[in-house]
N, C-alpha and C positions, 0 to 999 in steps of 0.2 A: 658345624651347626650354627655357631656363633655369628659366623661369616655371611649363611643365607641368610639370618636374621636380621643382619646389620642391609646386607640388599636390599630386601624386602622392603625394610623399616627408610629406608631412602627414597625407593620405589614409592611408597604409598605418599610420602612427606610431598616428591614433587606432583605428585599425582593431585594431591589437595593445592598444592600451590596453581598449579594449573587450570585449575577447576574455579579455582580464586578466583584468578587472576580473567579469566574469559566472561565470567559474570560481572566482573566489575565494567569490564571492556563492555558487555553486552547493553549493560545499564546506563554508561557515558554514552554510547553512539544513538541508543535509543531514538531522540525527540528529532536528532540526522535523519534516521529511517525514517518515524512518522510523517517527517515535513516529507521528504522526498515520493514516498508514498501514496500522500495526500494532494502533490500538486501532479502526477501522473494520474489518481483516478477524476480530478478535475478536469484536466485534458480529456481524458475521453469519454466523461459526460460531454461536455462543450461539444466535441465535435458529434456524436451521437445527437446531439439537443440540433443543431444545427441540418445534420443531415435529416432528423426527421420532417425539421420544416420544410427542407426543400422538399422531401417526396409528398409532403399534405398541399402544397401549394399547388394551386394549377397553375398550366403552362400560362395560359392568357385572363384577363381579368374579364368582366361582362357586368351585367346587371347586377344589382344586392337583394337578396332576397329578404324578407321582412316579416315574413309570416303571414299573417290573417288582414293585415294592411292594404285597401287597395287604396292605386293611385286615380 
């Protein structure tokens, strides 16, 4: 009985050390992720921001409309 106890009792020791040890990792890499994160969802806004201009753009350019303005 001694014996599972002392398992156990080891068991559970690295179990917290583990658990330590991945949140501190989690907490250093952090501001890693965020930048990496941050410069991917800027990429594809940009390229979204760009595509929408090209499909609002017409193909040829013409006259400028002005509204209630006559020439």
């Amino acid at each position: 009985m001694k014996n599972i106890f002392n398992i156990m009792s080891a068991a559970s020791f690295a179990g917290v050390v583990f658990l330590i040890g991945m949140t501190v990792y989690a907490n250093v890499t952090r501001q890693a992720r965020i930048d990496e994160n941050r410069e991917y969802i800027k990429s594809v806004i940009e390229k979204q921001v760009y595509q929408s201009i090209q499909l609002t753009m017409p193909p040829v350019t013409g006259k400028v409309n002005v509204g209630n303005k006559t020439n």
